[in-house]
N, C-alpha and C positions, 0 to 999 in steps of 0.2 A: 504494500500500500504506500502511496506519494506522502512524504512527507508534506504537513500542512505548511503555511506560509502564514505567520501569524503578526498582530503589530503589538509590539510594546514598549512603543513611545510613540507621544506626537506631540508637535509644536507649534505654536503661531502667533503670527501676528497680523492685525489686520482692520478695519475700519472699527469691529464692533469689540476691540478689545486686544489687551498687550499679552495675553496667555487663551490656552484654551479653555481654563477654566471661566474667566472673565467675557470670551465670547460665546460661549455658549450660554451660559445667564440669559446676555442678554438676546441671542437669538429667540429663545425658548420665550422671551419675553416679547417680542416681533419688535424690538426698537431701532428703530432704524440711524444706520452707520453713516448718511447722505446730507452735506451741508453745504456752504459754499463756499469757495475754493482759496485755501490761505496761503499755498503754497508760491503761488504770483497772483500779480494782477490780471485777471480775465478780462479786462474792464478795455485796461490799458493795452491789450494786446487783440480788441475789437473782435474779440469771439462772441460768440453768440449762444456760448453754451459759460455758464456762471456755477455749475454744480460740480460735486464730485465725492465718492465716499471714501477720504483720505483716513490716515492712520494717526489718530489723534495721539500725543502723546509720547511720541517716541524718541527717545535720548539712545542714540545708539554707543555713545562712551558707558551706560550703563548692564552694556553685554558685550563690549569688546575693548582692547585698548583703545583709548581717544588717536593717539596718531593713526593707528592701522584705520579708525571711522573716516579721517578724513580722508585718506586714498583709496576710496571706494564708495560705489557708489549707492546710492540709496536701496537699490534693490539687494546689491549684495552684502548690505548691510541689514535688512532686513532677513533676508535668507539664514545668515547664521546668527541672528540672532533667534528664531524657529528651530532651527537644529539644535540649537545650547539648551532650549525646552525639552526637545524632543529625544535628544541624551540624557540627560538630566533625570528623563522622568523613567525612562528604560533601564535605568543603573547598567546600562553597557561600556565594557572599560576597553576603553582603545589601547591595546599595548603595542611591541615590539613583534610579538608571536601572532596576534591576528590583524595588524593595520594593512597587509597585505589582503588580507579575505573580506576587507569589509569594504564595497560599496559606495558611490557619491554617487545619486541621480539627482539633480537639481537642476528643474529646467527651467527656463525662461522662453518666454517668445519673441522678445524685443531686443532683452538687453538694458544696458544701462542709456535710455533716452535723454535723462537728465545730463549725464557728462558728456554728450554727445550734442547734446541741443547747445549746451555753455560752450562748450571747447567751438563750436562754429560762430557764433556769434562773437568770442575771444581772437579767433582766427580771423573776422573781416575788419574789428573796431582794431586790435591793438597788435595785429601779425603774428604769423608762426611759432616767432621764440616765444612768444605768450601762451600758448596752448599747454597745458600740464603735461608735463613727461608721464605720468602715470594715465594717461586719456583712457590707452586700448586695455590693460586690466581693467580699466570700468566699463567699458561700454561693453565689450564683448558679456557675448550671453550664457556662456559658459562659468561666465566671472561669480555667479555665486556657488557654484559645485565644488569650483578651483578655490574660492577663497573659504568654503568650509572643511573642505580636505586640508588646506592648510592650519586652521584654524585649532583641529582636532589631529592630527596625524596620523588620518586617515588614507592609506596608499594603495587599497584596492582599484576599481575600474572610476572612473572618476567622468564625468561629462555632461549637458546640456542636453535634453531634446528638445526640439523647437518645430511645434505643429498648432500654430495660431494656441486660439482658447484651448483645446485639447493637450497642451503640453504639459500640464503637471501630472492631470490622466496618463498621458503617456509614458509618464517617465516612472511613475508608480508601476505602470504594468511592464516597462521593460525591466523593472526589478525584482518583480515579480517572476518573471520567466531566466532570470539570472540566478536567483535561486533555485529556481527548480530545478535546472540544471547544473549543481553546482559549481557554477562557476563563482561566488563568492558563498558566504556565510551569513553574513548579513550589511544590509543598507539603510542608506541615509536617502530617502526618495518622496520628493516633493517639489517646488518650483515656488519662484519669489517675481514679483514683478510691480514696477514704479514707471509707470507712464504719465502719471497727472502734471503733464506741462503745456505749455502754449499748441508749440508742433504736434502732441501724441491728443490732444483735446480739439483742435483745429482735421487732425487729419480723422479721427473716426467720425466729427459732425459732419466734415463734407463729404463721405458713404452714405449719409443719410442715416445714422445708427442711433442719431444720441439724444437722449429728454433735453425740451427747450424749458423746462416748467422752472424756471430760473427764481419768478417772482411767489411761487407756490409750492415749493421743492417737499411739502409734507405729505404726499401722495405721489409721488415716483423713485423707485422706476415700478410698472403696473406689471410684470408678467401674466398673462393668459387672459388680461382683464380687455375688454372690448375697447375701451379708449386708451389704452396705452400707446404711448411717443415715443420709444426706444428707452435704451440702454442708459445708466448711469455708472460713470467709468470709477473703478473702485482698483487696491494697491494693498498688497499685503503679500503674506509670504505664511509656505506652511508645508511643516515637515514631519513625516512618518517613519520611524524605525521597526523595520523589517526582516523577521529572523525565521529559520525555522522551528517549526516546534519541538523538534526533536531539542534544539541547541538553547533553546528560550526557557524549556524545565530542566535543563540542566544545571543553567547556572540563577534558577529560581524566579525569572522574573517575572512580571505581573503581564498576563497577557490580557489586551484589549479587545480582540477579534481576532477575526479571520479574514483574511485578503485572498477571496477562491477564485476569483475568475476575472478575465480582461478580455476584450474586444475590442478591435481596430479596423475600419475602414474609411475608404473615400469615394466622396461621392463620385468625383469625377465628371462635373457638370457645371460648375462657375466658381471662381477664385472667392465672391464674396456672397452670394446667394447660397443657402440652402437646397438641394432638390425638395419640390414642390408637396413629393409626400412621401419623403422623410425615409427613402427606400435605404441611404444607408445607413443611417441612423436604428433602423430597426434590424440591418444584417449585425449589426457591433453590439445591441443588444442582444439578441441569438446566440451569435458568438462567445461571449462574455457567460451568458449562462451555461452554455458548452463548455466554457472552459472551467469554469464551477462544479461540472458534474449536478447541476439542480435543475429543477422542473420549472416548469415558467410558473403554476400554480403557491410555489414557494414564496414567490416576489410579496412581498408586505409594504414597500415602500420604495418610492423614486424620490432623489435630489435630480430635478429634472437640469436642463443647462439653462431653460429659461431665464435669456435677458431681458424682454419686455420689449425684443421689438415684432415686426406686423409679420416678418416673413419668416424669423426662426420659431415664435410658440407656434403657429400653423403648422409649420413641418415636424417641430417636436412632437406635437399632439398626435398628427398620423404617424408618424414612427414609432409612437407608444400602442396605436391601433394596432398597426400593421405586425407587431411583435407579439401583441398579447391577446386577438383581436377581442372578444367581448368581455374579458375577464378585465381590460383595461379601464373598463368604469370601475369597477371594485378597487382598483389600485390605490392608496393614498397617496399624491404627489404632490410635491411643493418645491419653488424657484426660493432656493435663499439669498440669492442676488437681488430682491425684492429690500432684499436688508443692509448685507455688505457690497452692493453694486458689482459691478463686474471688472473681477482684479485678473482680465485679458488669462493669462497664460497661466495663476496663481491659482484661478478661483476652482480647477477640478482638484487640489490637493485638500484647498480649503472645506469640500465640499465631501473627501473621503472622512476627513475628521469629524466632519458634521457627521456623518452617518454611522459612524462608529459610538457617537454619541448615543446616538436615536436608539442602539441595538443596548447597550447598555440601560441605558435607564427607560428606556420606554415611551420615551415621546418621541412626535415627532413634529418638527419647526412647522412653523407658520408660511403662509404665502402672504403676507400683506402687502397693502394699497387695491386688495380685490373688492369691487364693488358690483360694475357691470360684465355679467357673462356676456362672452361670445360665444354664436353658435357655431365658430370654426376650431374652438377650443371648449370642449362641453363635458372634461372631466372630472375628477375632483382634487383641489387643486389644494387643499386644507386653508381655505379662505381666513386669513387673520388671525386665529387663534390656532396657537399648538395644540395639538393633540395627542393623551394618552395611548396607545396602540404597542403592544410586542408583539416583535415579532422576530424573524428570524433568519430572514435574507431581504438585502437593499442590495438597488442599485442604481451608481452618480453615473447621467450621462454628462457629458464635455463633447459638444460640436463645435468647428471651427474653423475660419476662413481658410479656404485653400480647398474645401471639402473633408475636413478631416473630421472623423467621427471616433471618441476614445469612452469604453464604457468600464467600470468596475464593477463587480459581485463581491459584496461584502457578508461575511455570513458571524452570528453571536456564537461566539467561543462558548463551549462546554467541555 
């Protein structure tokens, strides 16, 4: 029999709180992570988008050295700071004898956009010698896997996946099948991401992706809700320690779940649109339970990818049909990006923790800002309030620009 793949640690940072116990509170509570924007002037920089679910809070000299904070960049600062949790909370000891077998999947989709947006604007006003010698360790997207490998000395397989929204998914389930094959022992797999600037707010509004509700921001972003405006761009980092089970009672630790199954596809039908009904979305779902060895009748709960805008909850809602077909109104689903907004490449790690939540205690998070149903979206969506429910297999989808489709089967350890 396969040895299981189980988690025991996880970490985070992100709009709705500096730990996961802190965010989860306040998910469970539907309070929403979405304010306006401190990090520049939106104002000043004639956007048209003034919102955003930034990480309130964050002293990054209070989880790393102050010098090493300032030669890196936001997101790779958030990244391990999520790992230092997520270690921390796993009691796994990085030595000499296992830093070769353990692990860095930390993915990003962008990169560091903050050092990259500075260093060009530095490069036109005051010239080349001005650009920081340390630019490319920041902006590169690798830069938070690399700078928590280092961080911990950690010197197993070590790298980035970068597959739009789907990349923290991704990089969980490429570690996922790294261990099953033993090629390490256990990982550090999650994804961090800080895009809240002028350029990274400027280029999603003009895809047409983003809530304008600037002057009313206390009802967005709407997932599945008939008047919803799109997405609201959210930044956070969040990370899952990965072991077998065989190796995780041996040296005692406290296991959180089960990490049973992953699915990946692409649509292969447009760089920034969805397919229309959600066909691969609903093979990655398949898939993912395939790889779980579970019944689709098992499924108790979706963290669906639900950003709130017109053309991904349509295709998510048929690809939850298309997967499950009538059994798919029974399903309890909820968009937590409703809360912590959509942190691009972060929010499928964010969204595995959330669910590992759900399976421990028994609730599951809210969808708020749902008021008015639509009839192209008609399932249930846990409108506003959490709900009690155990149960005993979830699963996060993560869809993504490019067509990429990344799903997880999480199942309640026993």
């Amino acid at each position: 029999m396969q040895d299981r793949i189980v988690i025991t640690g996880m970490g985070t940072i992100n709009p709705l709180g500096l730990n996961v116990k802190e965010a989860w509170g306040n998910l469970i509570a539907g309070i929403s992570g979405v304010g306006l924007i401190t990090q520049f002037d939106s104002h000043a920089a004639a956007l048209q988008v003034h919102i955003a679910a930034e990480v309130k809070g964050f002293k990054p000299e209070n989880f790393m050295d102050a010098k090493e904070a300032r030669r890196r960049d936001r997101f790779e600062q958030l990244a391990v700071a999520a790992a230092r949790e997520a270690i921390a909370q796993s009691g796994l000891q990085v030595t000499e004898a296992n830093a070769g077998r353990i692990g860095v999947i930390i993915s990003s989709a962008i990169g560091g956009l903050n050092s990259l947006q500075e260093a060009v604007l530095t490069n036109h006003t005051e010239g080349p010698r001005r650009v920081s010698p340390f630019l490319i360790p920041m902006l590169m997207s690798n830069g938070g896997a690399g700078m928590t490998a280092i961080e911990f000395g950690i010197k197993g397989p070590c790298f980035s996946v970068a597959s739009a929204c789907a990349s923290g998914s991704d990089g969980i389930g490429t570690a996922l099948m790294m261990l099953r094959i033993g090629m390490i022992d256990a990982a550090l797999a999650g994804a961090a991401e800080s895009t809240i600037t002028s350029t990274g707010v400027a280029a999603f509004d003009r895809v047409g992706a983003m809530s304008r509700s600037n002057d009313d921001y206390s009802m967005t972003p709407q997932p599945f809700d008939k008047n919803r405006d799109g997405l609201v761009m959210g930044e956070g980092a969040a990370v899952l320690v990965l072991e077998r089970e065989s190796d995780a009672k041996t040296r005692g630790a406290i296991i959180f779940a089960e990490l049973a199954g992953y699915g990946a596809t692409a649509d292969a039908y447009h760089v920034t649109a969805p397919h229309a009904y959600g066909e691969g979305g609903a093979s990655a779902i398949r898939m993912a339970l395939s790889s779980a060895q579970a019944n689709f009748d098992e499924v108790g709960y979706i963290n669906a990818h639900g950003t709130g805008t017109l053309l991904n909850d349509q295709s998510e809602t048929r690809a939850i049909k298309a997967a499950f077909g009538d059994r798919a109104y029974k399903i309890p689903i909820s968009s937590t990006k409703s809360m912590t907004g959509h942190m691009m490449g972060a929010t499928g790690a964010l969204e595995a923790i959330f669910c590992v939540q759900a399976l421990r205690e028994g609730i599951l998070p809210p969808t708020i800002h749902y008021q008015t149903p639509d009839p192209e979206c008609d399932l249930d969506y846990i409108p506003n309030k959490a709900r009690e429910v155990n149960t005993s297999l979830v699963i996060s989808n993560a869809f993504g620009f490019g067509g990429h489709n990344a799903v997880l089967a999480l199942r309640k350890y026993s």
